[in-house]
Jmol script that loads the backbone (N, CA, C; Angstrom):
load data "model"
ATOM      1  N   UNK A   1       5.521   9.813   7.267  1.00  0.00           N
ATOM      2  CA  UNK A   1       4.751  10.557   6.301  1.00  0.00           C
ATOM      3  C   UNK A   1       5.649  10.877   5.106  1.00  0.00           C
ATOM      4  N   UNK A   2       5.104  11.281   3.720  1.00  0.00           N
ATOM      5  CA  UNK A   2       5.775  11.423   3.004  1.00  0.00           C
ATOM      6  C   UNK A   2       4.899  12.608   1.727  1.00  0.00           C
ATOM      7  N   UNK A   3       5.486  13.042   0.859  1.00  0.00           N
ATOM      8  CA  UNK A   3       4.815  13.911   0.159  1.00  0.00           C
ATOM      9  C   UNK A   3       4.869  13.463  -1.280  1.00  0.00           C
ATOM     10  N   UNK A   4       3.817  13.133  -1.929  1.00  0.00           N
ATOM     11  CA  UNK A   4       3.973  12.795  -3.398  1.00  0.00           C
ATOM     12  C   UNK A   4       4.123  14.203  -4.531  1.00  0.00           C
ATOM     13  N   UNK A   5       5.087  13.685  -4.916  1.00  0.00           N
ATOM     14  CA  UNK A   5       5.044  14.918  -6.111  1.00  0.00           C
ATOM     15  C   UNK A   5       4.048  14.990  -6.955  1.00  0.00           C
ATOM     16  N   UNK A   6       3.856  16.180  -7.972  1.00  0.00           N
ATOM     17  CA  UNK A   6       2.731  16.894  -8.600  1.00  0.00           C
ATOM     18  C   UNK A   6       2.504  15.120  -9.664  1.00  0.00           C
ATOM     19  N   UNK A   7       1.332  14.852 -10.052  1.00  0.00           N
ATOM     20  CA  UNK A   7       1.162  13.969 -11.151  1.00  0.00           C
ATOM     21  C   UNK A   7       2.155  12.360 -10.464  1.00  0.00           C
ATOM     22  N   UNK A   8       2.119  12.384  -9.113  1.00  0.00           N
ATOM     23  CA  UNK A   8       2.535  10.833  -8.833  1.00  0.00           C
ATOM     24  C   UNK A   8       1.568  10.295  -8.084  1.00  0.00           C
ATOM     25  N   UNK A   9       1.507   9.294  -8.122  1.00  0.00           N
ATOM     26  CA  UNK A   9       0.383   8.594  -7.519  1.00  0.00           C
ATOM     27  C   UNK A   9       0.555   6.930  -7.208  1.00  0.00           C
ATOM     28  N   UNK A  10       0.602   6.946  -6.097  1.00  0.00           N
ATOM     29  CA  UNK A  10       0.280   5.195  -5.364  1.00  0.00           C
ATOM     30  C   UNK A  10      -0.104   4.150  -6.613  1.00  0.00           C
ATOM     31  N   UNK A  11       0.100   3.002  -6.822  1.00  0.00           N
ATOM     32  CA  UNK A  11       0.034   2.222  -8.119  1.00  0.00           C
ATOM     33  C   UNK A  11       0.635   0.966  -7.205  1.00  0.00           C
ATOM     34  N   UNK A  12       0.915   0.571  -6.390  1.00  0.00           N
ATOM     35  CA  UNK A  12       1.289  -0.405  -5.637  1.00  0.00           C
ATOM     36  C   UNK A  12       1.683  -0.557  -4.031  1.00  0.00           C
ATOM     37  N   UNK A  13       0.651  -1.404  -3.059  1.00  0.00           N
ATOM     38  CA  UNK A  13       1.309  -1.641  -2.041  1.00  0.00           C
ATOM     39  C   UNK A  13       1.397  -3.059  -1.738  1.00  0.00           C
ATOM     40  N   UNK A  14       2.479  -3.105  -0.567  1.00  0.00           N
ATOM     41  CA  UNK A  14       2.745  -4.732  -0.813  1.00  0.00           C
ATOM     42  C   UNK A  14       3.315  -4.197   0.910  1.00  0.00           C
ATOM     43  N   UNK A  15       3.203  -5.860   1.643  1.00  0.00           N
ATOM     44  CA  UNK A  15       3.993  -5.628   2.712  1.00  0.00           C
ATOM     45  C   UNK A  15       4.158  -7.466   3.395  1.00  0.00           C
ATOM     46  N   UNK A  16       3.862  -7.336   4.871  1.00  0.00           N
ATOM     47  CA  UNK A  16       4.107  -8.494   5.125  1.00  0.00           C
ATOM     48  C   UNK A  16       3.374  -8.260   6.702  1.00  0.00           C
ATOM     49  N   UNK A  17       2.582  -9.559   6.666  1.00  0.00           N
ATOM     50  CA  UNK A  17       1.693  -9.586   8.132  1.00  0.00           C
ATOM     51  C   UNK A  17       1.832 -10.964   8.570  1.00  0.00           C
ATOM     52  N   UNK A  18       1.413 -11.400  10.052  1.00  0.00           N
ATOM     53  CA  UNK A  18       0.963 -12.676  10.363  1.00  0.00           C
ATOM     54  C   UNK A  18      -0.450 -12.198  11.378  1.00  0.00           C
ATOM     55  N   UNK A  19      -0.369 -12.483  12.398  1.00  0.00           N
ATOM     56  CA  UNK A  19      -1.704 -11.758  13.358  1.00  0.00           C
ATOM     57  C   UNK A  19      -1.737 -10.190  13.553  1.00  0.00           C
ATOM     58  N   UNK A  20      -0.546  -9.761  12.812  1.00  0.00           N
ATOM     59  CA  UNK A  20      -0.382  -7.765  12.932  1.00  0.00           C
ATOM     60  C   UNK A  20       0.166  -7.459  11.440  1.00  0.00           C
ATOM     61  N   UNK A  21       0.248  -6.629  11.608  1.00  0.00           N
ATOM     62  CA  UNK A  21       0.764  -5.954  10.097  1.00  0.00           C
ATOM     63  C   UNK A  21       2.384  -5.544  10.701  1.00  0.00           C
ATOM     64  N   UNK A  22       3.283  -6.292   9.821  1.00  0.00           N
ATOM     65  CA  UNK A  22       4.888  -6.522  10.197  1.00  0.00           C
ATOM     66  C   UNK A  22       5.328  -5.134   9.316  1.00  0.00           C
ATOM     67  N   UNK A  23       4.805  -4.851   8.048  1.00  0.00           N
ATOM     68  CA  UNK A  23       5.853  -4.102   7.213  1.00  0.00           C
ATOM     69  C   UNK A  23       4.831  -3.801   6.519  1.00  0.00           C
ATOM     70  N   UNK A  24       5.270  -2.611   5.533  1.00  0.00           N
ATOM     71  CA  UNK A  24       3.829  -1.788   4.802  1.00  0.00           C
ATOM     72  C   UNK A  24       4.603  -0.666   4.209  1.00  0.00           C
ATOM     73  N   UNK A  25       4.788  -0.998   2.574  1.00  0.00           N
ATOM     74  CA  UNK A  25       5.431  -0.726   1.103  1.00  0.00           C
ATOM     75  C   UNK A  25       4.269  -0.004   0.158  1.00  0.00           C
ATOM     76  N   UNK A  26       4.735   1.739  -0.104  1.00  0.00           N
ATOM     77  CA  UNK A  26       4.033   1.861  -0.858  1.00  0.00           C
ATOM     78  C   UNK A  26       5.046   2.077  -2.620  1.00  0.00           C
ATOM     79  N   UNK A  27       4.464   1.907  -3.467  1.00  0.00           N
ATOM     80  CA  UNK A  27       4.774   2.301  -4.715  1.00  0.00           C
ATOM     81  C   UNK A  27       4.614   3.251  -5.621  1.00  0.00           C
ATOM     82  N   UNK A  28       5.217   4.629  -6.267  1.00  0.00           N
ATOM     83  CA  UNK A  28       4.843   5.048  -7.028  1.00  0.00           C
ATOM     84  C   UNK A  28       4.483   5.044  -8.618  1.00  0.00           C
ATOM     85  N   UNK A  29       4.187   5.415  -9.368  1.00  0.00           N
ATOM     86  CA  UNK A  29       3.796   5.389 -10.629  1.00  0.00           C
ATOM     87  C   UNK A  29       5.407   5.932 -10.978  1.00  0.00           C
ATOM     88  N   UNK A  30       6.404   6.746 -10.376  1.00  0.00           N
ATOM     89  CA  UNK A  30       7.927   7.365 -10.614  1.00  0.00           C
ATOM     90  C   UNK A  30       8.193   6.439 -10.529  1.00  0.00           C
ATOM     91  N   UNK A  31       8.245   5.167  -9.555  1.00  0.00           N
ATOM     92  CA  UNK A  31       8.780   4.468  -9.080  1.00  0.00           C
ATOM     93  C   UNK A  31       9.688   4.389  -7.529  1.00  0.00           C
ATOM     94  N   UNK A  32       9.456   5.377  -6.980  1.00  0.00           N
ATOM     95  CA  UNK A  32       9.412   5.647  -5.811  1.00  0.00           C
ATOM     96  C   UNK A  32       9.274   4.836  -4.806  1.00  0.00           C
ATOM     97  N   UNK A  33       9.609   4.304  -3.757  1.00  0.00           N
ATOM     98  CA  UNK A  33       8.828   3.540  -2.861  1.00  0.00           C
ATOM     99  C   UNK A  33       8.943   4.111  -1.406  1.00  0.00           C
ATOM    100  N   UNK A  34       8.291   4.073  -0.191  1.00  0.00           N
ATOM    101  CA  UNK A  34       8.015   4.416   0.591  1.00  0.00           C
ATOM    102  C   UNK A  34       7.857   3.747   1.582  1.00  0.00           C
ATOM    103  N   UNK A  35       8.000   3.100   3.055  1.00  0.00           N
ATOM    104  CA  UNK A  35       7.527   2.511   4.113  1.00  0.00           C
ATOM    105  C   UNK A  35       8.346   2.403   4.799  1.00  0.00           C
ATOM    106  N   UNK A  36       8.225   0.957   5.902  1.00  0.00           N
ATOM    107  CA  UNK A  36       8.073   0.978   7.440  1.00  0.00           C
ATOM    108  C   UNK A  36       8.223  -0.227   7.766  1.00  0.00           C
ATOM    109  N   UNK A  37       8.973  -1.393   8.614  1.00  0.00           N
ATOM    110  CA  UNK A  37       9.146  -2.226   9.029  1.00  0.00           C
ATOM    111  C   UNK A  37       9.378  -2.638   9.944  1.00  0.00           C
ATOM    112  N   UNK A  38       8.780  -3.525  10.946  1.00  0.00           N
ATOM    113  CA  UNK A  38       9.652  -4.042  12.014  1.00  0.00           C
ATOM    114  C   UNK A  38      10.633  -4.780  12.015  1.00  0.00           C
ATOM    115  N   UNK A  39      11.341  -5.173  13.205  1.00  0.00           N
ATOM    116  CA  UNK A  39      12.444  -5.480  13.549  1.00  0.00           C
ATOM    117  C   UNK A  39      13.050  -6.632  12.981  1.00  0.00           C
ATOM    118  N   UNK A  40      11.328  -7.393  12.504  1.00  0.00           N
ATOM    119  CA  UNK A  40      12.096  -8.796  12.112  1.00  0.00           C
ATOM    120  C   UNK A  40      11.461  -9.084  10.727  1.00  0.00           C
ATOM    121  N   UNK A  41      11.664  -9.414  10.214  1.00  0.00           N
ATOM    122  CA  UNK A  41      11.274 -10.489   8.925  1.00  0.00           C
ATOM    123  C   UNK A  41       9.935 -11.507   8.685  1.00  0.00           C
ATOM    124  N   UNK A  42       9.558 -11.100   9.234  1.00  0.00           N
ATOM    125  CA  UNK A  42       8.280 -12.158   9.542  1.00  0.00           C
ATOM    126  C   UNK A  42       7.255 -11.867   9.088  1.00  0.00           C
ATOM    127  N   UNK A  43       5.790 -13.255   9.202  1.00  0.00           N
ATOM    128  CA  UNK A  43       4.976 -12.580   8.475  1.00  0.00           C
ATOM    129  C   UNK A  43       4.859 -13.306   6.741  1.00  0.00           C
ATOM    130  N   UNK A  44       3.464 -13.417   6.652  1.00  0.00           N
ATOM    131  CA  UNK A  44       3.467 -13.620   5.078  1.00  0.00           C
ATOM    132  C   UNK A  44       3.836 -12.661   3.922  1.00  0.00           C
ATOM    133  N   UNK A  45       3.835 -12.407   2.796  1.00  0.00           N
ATOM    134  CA  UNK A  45       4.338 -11.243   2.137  1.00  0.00           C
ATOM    135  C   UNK A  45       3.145 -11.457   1.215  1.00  0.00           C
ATOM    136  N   UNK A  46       2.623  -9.981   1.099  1.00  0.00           N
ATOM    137  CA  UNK A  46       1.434  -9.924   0.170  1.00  0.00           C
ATOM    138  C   UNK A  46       1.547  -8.706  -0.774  1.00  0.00           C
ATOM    139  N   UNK A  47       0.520  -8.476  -1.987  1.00  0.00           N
ATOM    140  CA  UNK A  47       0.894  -7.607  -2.656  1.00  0.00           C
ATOM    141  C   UNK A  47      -0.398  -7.059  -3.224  1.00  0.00           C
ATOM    142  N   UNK A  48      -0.178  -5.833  -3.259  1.00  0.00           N
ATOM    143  CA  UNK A  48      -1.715  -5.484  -4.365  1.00  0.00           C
ATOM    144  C   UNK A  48      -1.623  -4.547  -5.069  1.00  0.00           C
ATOM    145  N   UNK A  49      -1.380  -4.557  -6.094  1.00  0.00           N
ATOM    146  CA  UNK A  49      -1.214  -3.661  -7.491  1.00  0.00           C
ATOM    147  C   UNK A  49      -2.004  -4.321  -8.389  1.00  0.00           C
ATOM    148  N   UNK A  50      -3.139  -3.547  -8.509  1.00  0.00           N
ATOM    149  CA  UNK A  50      -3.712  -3.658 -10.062  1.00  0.00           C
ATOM    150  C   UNK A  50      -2.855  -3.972 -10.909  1.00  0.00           C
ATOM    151  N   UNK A  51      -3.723  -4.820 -12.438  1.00  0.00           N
ATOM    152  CA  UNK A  51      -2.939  -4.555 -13.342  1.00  0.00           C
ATOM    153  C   UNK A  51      -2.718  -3.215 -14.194  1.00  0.00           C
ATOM    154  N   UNK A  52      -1.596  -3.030 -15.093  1.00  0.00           N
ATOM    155  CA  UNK A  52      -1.464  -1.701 -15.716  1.00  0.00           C
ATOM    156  C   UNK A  52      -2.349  -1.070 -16.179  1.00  0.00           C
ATOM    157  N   UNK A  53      -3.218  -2.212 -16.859  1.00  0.00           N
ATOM    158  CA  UNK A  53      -4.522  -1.500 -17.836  1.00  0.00           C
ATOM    159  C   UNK A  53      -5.265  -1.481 -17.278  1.00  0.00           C
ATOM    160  N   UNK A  54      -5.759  -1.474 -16.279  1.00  0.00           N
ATOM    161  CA  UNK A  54      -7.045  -0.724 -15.648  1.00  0.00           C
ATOM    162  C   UNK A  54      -6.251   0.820 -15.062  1.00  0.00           C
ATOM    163  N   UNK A  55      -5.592   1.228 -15.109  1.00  0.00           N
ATOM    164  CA  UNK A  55      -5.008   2.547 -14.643  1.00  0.00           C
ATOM    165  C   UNK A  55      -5.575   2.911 -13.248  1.00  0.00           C
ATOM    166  N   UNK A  56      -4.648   2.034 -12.640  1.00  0.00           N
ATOM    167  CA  UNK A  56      -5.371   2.045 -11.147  1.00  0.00           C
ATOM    168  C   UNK A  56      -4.332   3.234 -10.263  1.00  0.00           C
ATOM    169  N   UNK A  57      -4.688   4.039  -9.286  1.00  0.00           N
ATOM    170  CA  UNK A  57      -4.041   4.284  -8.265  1.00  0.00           C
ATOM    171  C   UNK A  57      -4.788   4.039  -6.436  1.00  0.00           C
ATOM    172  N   UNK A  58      -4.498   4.247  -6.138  1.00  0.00           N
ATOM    173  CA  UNK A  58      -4.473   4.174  -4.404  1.00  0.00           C
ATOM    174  C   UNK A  58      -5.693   5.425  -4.569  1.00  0.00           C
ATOM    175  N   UNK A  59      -6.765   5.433  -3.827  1.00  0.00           N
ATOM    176  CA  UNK A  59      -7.314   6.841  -3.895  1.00  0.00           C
ATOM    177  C   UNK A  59      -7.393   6.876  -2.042  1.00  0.00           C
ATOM    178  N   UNK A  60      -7.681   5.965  -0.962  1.00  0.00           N
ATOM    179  CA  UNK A  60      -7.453   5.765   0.118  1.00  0.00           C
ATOM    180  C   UNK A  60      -7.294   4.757   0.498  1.00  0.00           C
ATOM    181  N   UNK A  61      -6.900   4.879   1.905  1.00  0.00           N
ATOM    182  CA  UNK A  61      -6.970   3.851   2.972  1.00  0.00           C
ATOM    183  C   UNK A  61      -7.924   3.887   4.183  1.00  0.00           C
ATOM    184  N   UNK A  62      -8.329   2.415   4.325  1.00  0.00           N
ATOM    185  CA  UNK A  62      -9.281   2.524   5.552  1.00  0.00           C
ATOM    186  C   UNK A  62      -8.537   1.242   6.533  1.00  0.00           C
ATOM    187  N   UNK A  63      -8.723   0.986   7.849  1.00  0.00           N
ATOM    188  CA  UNK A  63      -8.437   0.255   8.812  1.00  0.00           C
ATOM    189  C   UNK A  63      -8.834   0.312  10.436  1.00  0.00           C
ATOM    190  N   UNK A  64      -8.272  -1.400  10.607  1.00  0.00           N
ATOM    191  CA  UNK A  64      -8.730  -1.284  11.930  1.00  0.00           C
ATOM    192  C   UNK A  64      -7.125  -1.687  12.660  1.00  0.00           C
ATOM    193  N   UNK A  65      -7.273  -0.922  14.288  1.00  0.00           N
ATOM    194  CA  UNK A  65      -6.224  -1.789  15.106  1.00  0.00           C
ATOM    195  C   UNK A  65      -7.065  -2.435  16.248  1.00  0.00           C
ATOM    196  N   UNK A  66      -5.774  -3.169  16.661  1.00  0.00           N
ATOM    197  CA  UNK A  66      -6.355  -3.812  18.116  1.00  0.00           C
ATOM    198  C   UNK A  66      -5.963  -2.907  19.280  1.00  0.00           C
ATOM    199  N   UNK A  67      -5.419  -3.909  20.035  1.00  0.00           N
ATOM    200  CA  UNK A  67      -5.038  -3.221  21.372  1.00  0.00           C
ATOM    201  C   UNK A  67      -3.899  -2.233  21.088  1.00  0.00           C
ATOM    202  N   UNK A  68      -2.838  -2.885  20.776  1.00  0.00           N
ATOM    203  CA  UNK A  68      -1.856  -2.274  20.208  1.00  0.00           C
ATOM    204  C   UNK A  68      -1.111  -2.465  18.840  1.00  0.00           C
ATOM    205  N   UNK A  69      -1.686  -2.504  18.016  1.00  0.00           N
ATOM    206  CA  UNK A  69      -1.193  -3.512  16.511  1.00  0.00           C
ATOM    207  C   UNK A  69      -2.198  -2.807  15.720  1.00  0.00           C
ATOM    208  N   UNK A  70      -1.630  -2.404  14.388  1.00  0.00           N
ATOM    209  CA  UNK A  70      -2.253  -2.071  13.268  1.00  0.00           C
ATOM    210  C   UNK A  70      -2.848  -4.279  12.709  1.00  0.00           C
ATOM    211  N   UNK A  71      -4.307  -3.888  12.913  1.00  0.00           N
ATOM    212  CA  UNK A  71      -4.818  -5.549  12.701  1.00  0.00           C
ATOM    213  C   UNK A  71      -5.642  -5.710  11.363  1.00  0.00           C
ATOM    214  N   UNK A  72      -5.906  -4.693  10.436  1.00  0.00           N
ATOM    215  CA  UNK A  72      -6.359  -4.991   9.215  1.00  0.00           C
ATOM    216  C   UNK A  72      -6.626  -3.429   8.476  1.00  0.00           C
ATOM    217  N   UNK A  73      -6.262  -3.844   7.310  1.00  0.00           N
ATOM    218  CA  UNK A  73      -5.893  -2.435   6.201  1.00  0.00           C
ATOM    219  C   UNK A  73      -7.080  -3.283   4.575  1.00  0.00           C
ATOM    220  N   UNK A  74      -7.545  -1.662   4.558  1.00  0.00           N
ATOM    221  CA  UNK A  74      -8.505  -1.734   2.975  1.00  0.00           C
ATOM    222  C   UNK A  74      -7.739  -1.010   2.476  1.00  0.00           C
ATOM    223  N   UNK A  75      -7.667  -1.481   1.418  1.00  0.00           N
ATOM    224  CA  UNK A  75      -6.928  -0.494   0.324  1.00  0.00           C
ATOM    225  C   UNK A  75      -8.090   0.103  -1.476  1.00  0.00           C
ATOM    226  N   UNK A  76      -8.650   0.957  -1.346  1.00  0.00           N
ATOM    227  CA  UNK A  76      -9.521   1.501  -2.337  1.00  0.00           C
ATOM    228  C   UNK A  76      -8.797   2.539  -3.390  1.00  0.00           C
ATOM    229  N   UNK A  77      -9.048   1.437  -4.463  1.00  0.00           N
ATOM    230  CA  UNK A  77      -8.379   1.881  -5.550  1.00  0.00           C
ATOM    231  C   UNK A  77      -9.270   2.678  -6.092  1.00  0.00           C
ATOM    232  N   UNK A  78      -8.579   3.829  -6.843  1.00  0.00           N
ATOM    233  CA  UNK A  78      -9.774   4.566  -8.195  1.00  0.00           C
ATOM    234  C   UNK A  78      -9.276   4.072  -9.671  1.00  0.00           C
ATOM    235  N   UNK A  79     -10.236   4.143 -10.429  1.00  0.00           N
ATOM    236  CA  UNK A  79      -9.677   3.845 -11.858  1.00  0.00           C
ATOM    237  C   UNK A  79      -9.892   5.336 -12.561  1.00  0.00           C
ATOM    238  N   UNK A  80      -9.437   5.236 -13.566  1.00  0.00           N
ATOM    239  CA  UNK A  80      -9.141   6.289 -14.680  1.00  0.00           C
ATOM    240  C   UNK A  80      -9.609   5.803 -16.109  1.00  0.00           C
ATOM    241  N   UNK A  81     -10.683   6.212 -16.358  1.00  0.00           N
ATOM    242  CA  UNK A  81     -11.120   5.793 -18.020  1.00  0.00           C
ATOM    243  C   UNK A  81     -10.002   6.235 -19.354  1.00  0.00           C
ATOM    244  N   UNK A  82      -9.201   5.201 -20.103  1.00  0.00           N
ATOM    245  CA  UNK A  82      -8.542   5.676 -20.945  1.00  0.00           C
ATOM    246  C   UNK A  82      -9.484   5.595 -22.214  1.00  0.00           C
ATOM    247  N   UNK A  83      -8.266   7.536 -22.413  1.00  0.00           N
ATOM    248  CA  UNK A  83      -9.005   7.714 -23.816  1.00  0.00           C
ATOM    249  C   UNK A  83      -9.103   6.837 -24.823  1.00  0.00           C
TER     250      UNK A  83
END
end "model"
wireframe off; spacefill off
backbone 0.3
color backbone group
């Protein structure tokens, strides 16, 4: 777990899966990063950050596991209308 400071906000996650979720990277708008990995290296490497100009952050997460394995992650962005 971790605590975001006042005015930071999620703007990128990225990690690495094959049939489970291996590793799981979050990003701040500070630049901050945050996560969790297993033991090995494995796994495809994926990424999802909006681009800049839609002023995206993370607003939640939704998912499923299996038996024992985190087996699929949504990631729901919010946007921000610039002035």
């Amino acid at each position: 777990m971790f605590d975001l400071q006042p005015d930071e906000e999620i703007v990128s996650v990225y990690g690495r899966s094959s049939y489970r979720m291996n590793a799981l990277w979050f990003e701040t708008n500070q630049g901050r990063v945050y996560g969790l990995a297993g033991g090995r290296d494995e796994g495809n490497f994926w990424s999802a950050d909006p681009p800049t100009a839609l002023n995206a952050h993370l607003g939640y997460i939704s998912g499923y596991q299996g038996a024992s394995n985190l087996n699929g992650l949504t990631l729901h962005w919010q946007y921000t209308e610039l002035a």
